[in-house]
KEDREN-78646 format. One line per field, with one value per atom (N, C-alpha, C): atom name; residue number from 0; x, y, z; chain. Coordinates in steps of 0.001 Angstrom, whole numbers. Atoms other than C-alpha are relative to their C-alpha. Example, Ala and Ser with C-alpha at 12.3 -4.5 7.8 and 13.67 -1.06 7.14 Angstrom:
// residues 2
panu: c(N | CA | C | N | CA | C)
vexlum: c(0 | 0 | 0 | 1 | 1 | 1)
c1: c(890 | 12300 | 900 | -820 | 13670 | -770)
c2: c(-1190 | -4500 | 1200 | -1190 | -1060 | 1090)
c3: c(0 | 7800 | 0 | -60 | 7140 | 730)
lummi: c(A | A | A | A | A | A)
***
This chain:
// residues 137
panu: c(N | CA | C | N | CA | C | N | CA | C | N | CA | C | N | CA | C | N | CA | C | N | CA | C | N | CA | C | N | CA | C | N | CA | C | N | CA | C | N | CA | C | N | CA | C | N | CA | C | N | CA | C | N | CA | C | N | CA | C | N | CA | C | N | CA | C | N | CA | C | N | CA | C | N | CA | C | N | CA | C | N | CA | C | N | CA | C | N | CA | C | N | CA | C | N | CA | C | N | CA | C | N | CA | C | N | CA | C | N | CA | C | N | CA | C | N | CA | C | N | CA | C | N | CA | C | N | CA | C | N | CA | C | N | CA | C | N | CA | C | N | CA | C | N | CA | C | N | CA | C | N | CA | C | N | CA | C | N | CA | C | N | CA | C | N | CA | C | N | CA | C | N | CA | C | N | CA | C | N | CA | C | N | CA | C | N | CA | C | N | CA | C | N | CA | C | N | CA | C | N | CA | C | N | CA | C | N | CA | C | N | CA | C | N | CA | C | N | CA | C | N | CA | C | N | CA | C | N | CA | C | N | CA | C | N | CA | C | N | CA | C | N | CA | C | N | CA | C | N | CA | C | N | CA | C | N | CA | C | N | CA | C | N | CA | C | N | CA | C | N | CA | C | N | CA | C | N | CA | C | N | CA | C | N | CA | C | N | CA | C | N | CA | C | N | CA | C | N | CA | C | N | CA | C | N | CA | C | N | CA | C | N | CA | C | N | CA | C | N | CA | C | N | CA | C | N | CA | C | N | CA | C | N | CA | C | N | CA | C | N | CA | C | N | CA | C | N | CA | C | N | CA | C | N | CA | C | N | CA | C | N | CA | C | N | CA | C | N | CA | C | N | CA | C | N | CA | C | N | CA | C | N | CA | C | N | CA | C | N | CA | C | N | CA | C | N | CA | C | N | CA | C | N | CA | C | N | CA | C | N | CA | C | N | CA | C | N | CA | C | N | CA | C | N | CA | C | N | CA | C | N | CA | C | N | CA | C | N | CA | C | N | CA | C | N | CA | C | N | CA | C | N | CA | C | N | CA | C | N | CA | C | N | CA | C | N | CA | C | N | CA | C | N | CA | C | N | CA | C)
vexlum: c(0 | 0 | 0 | 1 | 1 | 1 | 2 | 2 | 2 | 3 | 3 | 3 | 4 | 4 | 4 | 5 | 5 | 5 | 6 | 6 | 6 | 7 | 7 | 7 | 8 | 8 | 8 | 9 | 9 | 9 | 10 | 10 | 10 | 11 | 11 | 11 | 12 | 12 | 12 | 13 | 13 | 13 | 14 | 14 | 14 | 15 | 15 | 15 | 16 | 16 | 16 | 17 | 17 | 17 | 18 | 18 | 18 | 19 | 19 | 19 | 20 | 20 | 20 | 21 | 21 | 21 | 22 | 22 | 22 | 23 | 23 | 23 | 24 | 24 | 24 | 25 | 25 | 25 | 26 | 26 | 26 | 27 | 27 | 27 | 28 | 28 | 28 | 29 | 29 | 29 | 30 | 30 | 30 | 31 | 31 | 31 | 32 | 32 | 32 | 33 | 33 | 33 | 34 | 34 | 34 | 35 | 35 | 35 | 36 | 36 | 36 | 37 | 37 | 37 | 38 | 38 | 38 | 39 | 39 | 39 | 40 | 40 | 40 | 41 | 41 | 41 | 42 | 42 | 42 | 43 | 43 | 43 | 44 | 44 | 44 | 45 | 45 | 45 | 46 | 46 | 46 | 47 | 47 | 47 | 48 | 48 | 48 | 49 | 49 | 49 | 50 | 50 | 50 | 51 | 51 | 51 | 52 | 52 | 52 | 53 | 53 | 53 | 54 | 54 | 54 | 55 | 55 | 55 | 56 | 56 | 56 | 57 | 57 | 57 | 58 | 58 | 58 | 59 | 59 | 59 | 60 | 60 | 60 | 61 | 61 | 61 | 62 | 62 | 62 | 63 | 63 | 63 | 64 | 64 | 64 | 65 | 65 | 65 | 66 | 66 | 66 | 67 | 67 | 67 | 68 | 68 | 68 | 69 | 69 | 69 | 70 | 70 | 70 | 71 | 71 | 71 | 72 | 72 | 72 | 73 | 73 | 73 | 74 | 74 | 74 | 75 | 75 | 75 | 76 | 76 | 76 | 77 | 77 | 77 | 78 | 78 | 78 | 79 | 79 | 79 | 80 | 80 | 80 | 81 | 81 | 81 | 82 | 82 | 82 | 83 | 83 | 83 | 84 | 84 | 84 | 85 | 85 | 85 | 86 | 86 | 86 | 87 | 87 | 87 | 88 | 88 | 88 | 89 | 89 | 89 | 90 | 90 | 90 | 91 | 91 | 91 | 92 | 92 | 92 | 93 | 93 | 93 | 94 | 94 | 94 | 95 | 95 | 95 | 96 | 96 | 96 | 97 | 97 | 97 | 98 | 98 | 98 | 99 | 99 | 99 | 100 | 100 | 100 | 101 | 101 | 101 | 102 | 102 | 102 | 103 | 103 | 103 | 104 | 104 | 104 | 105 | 105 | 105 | 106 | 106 | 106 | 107 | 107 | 107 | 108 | 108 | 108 | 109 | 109 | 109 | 110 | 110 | 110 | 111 | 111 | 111 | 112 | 112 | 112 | 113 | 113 | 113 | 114 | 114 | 114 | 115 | 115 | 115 | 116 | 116 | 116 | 117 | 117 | 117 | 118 | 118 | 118 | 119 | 119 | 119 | 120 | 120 | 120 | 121 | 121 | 121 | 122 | 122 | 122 | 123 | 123 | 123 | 124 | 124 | 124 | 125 | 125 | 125 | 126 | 126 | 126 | 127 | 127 | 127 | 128 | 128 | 128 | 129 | 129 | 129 | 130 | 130 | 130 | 131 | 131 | 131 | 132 | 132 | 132 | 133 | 133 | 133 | 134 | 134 | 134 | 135 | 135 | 135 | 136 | 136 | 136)
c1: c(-1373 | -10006 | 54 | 123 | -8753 | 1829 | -1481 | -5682 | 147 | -232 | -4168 | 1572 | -1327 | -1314 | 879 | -796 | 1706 | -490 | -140 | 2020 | 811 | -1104 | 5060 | -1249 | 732 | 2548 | -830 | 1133 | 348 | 309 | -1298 | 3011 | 396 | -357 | 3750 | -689 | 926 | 543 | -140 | 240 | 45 | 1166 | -1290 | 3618 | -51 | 282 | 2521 | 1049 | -1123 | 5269 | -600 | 575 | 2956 | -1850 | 1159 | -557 | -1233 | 930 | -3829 | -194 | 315 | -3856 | 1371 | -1024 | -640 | -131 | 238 | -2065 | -1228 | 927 | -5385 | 878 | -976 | -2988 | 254 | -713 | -1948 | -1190 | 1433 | -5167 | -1098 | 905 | -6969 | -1886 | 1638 | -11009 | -287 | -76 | -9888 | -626 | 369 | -11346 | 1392 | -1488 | -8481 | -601 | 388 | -8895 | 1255 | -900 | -7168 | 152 | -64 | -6101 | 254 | -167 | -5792 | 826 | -1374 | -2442 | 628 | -162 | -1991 | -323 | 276 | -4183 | 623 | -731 | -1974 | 1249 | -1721 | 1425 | -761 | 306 | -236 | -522 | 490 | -1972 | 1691 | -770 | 1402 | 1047 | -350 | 3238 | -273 | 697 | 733 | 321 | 309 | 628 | 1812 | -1553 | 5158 | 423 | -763 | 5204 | -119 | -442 | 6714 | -631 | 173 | 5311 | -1517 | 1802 | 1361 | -401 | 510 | 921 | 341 | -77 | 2397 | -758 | 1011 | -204 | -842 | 1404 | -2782 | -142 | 371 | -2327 | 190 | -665 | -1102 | -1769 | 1305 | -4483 | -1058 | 193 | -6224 | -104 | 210 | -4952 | -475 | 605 | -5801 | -1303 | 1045 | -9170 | -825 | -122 | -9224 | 278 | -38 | -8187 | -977 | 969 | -10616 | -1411 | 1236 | -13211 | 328 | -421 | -11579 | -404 | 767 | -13453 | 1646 | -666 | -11496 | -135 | 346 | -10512 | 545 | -419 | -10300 | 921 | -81 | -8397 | -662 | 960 | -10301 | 1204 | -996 | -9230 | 523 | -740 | -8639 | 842 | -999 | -6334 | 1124 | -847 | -4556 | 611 | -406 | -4061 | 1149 | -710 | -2766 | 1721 | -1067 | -32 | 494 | -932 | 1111 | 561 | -1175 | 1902 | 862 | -442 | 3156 | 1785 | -405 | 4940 | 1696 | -728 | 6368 | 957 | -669 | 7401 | 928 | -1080 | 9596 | 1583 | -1172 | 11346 | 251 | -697 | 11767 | 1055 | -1033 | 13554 | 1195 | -1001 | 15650 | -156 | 36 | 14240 | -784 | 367 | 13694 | -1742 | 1081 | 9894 | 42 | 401 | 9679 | 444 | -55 | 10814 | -1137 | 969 | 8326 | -1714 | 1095 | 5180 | -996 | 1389 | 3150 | -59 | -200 | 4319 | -515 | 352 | 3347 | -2130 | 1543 | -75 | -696 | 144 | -309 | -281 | -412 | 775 | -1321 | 1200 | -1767 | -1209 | 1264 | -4857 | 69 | 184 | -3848 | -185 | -192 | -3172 | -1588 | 1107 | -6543 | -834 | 802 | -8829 | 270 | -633 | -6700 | -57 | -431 | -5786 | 1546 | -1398 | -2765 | 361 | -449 | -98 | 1019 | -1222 | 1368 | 985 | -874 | 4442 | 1211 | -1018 | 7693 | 1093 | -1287 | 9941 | -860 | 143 | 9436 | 953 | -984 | 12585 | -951 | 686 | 10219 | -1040 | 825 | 7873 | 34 | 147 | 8876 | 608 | -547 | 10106 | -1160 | 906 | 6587 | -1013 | 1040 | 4344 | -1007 | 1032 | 1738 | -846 | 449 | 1373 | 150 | 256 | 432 | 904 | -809 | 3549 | -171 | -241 | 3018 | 514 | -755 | 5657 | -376 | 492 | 5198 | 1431 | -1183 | 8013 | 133 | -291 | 8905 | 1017 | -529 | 10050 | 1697)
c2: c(253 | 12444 | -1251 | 1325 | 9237 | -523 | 531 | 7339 | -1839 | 1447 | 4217 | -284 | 228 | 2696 | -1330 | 553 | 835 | -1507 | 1361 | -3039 | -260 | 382 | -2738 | 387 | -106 | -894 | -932 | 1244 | -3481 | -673 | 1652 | -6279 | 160 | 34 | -4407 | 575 | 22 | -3765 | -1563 | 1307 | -7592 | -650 | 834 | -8330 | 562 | -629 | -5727 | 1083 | -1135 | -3326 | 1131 | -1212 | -197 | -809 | 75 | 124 | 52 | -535 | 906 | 1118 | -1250 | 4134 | 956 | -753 | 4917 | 303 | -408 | 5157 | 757 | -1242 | 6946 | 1445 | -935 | 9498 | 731 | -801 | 10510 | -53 | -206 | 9685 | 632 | -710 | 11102 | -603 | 123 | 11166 | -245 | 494 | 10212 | -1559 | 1282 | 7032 | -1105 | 466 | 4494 | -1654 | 433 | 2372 | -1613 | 877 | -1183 | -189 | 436 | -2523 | -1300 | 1489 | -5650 | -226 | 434 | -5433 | -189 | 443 | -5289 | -1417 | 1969 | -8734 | -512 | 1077 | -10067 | 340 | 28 | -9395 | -738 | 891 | -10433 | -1346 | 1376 | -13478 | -763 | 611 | -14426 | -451 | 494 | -13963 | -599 | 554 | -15943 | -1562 | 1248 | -18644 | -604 | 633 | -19138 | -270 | 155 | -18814 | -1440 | 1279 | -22572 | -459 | 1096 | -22678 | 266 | -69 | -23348 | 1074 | -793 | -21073 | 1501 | -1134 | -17974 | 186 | -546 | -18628 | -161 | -373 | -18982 | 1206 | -1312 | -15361 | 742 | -814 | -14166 | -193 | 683 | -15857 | 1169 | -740 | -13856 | 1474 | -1598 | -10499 | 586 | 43 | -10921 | -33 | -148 | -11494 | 1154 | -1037 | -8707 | 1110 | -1269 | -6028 | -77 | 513 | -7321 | 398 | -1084 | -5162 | 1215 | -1372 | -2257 | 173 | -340 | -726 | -221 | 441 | -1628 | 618 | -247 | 7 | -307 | 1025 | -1504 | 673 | -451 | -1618 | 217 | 152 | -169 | 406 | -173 | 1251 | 1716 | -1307 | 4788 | -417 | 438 | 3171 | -309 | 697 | 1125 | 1333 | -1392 | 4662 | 863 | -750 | 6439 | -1277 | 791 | 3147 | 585 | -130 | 3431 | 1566 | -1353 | 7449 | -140 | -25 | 6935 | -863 | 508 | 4118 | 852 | -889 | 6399 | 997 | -1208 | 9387 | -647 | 252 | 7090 | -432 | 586 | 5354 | 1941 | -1013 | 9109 | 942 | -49 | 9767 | -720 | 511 | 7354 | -1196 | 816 | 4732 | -915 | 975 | 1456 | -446 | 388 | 173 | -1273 | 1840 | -3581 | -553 | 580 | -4283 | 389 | -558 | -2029 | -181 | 182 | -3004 | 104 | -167 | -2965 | 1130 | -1287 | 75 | 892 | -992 | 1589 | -370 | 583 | -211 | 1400 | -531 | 1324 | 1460 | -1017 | 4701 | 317 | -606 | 4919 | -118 | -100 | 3878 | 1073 | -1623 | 7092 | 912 | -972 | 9331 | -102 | 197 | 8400 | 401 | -81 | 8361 | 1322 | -1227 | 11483 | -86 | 674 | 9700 | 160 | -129 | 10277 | -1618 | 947 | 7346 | 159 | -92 | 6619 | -1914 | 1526 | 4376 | 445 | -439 | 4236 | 177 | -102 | 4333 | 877 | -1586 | 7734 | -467 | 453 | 6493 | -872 | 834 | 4130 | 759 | -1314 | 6748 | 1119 | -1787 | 10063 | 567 | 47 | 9873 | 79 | -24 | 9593 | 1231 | -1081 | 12700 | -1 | -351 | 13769 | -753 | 465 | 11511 | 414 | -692 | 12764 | -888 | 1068 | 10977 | 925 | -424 | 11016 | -1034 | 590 | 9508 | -488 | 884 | 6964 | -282 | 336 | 7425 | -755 | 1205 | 4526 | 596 | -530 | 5285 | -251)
c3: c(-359 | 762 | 871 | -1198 | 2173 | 104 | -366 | 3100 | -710 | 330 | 1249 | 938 | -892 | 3470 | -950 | 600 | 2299 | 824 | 30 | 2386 | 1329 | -958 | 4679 | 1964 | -1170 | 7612 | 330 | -403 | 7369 | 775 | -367 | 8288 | 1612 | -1451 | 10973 | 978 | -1407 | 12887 | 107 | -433 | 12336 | 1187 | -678 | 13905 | 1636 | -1724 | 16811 | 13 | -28 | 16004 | 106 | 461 | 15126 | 583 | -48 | 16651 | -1087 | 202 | 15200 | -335 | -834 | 17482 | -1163 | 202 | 16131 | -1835 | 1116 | 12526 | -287 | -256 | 13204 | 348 | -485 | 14882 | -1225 | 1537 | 11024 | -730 | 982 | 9314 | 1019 | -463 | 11843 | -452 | -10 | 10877 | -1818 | 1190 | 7270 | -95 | 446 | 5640 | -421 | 507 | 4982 | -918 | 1520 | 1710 | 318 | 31 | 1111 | -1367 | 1346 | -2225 | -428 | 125 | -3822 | -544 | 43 | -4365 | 1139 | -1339 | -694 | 882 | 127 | -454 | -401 | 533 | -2942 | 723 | 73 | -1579 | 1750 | -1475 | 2175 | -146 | 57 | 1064 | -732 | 371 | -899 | 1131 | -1223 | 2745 | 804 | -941 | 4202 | -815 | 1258 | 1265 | -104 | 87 | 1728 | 1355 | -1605 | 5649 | 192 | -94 | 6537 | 1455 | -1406 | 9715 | 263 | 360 | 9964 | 1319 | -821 | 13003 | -74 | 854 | 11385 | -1155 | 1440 | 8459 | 496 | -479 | 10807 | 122 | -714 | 12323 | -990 | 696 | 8952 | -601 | 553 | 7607 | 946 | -825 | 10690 | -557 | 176 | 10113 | -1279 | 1811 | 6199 | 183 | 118 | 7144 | 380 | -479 | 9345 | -772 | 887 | 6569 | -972 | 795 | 4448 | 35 | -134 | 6195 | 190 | 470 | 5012 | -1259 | 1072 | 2074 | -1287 | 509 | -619 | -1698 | 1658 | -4052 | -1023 | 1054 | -7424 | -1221 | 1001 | -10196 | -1357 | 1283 | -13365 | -1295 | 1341 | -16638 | -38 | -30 | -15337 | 632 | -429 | -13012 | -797 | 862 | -15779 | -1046 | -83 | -17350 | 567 | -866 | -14587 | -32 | -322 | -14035 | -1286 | 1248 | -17688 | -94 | -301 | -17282 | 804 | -1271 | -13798 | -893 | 197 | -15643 | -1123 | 771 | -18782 | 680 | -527 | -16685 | 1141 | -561 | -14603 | -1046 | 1212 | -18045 | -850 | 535 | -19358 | 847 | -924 | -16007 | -176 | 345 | -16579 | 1410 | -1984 | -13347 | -1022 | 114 | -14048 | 1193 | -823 | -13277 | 239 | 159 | -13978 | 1588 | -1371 | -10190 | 906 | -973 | -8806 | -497 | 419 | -10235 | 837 | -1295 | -7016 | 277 | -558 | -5990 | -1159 | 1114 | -9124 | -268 | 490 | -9153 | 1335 | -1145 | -5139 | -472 | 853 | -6522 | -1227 | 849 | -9624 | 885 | -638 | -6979 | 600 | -1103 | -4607 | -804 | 444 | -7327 | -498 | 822 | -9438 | 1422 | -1291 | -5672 | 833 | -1003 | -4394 | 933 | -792 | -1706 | 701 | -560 | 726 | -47 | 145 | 321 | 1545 | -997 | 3811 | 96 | -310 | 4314 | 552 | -1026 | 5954 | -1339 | 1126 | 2163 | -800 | 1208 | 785 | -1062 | 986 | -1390 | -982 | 592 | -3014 | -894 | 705 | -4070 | -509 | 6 | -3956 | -1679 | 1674 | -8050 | -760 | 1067 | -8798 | 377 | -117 | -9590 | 187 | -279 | -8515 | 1442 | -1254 | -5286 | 1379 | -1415 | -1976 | 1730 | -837 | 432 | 1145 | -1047 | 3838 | 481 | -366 | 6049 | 910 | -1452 | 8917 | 530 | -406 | 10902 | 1465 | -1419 | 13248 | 1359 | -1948 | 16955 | -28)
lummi: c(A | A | A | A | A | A | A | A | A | A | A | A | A | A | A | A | A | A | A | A | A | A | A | A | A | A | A | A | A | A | A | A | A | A | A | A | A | A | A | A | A | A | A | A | A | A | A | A | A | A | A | A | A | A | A | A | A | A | A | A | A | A | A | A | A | A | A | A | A | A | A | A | A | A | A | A | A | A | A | A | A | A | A | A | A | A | A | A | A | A | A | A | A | A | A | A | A | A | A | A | A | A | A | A | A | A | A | A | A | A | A | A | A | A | A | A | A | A | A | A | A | A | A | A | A | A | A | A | A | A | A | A | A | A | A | A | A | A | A | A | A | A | A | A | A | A | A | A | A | A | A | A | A | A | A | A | A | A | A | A | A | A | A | A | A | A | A | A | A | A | A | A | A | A | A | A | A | A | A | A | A | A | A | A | A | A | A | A | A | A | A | A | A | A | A | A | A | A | A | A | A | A | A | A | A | A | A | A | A | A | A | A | A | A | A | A | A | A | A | A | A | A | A | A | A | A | A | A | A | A | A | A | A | A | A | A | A | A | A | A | A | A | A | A | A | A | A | A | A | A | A | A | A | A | A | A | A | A | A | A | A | A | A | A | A | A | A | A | A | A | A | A | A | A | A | A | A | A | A | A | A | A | A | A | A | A | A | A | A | A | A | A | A | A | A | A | A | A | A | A | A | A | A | A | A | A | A | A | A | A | A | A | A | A | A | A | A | A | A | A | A | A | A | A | A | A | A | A | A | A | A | A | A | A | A | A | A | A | A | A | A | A | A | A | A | A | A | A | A | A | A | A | A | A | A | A | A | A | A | A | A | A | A | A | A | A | A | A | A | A | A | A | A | A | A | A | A | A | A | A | A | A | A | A | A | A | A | A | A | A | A | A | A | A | A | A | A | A | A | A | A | A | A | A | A | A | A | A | A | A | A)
***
């Protein structure tokens, strides 16, 4: 069992909003996993910020998650996305906006992995994933 965390928590231990402490606290003595859809959406915020000293520290904290064990996408993954994918279009929920979130989503479900973030709304449509909430102060 381990913990994959949303994109958005990330952003905001870098910004200083949310500790560390304050995410051990929920994962406790769990392992916590990064993904490389999380690299890509942080390196892309790092790669548009206009001002070179926000992509230094953005550059920084990117390097810094980066020694977080890290898991890949394979072809059971690619799998899991395309059900995940189906059983939202037979709902009747548009995916094509959420593509990360669905990538995020097939790595927890495939790893059995808790998914924590602060938009249950974002998730909670898809089966079989383990949402735990990070609720801000």
């Amino acid at each position: 069992m381990g913990f994959l965390i949303d994109t958005c928590i990330w952003i905001d231990v870098e910004r200083g909003v949310i500790t560390p402490e304050a995410i051990e606290a929920i994962t406790k003595k769990h392992p916590v996993y990064i993904s490389p859809v999380i690299i890509a959406e942080l390196t892309y915020g790092m790669e548009i910020s206009k001002n070179d000293t926000i992509r230094t520290e953005r550059s920084i904290a990117l390097n810094r998650l980066r020694k977080i064990p890290a898991v890949f996408i394979d072809e059971m993954c690619g799998e899991i996305f395309g059900r995940i994918t189906t059983s939202l279009k037979k709902k009747g929920k548009q995916s094509h906006y959420r593509i990360q979130d669905i990538w995020l989503a097939a790595q927890a479900i495939q790893n059995n992995f808790f998914f924590l973030t602060y938009n249950l709304k974002d998730f909670k449509d898809i089966d079989g994933l383990k949402l735990v909430e990070f609720k801000k102060d």
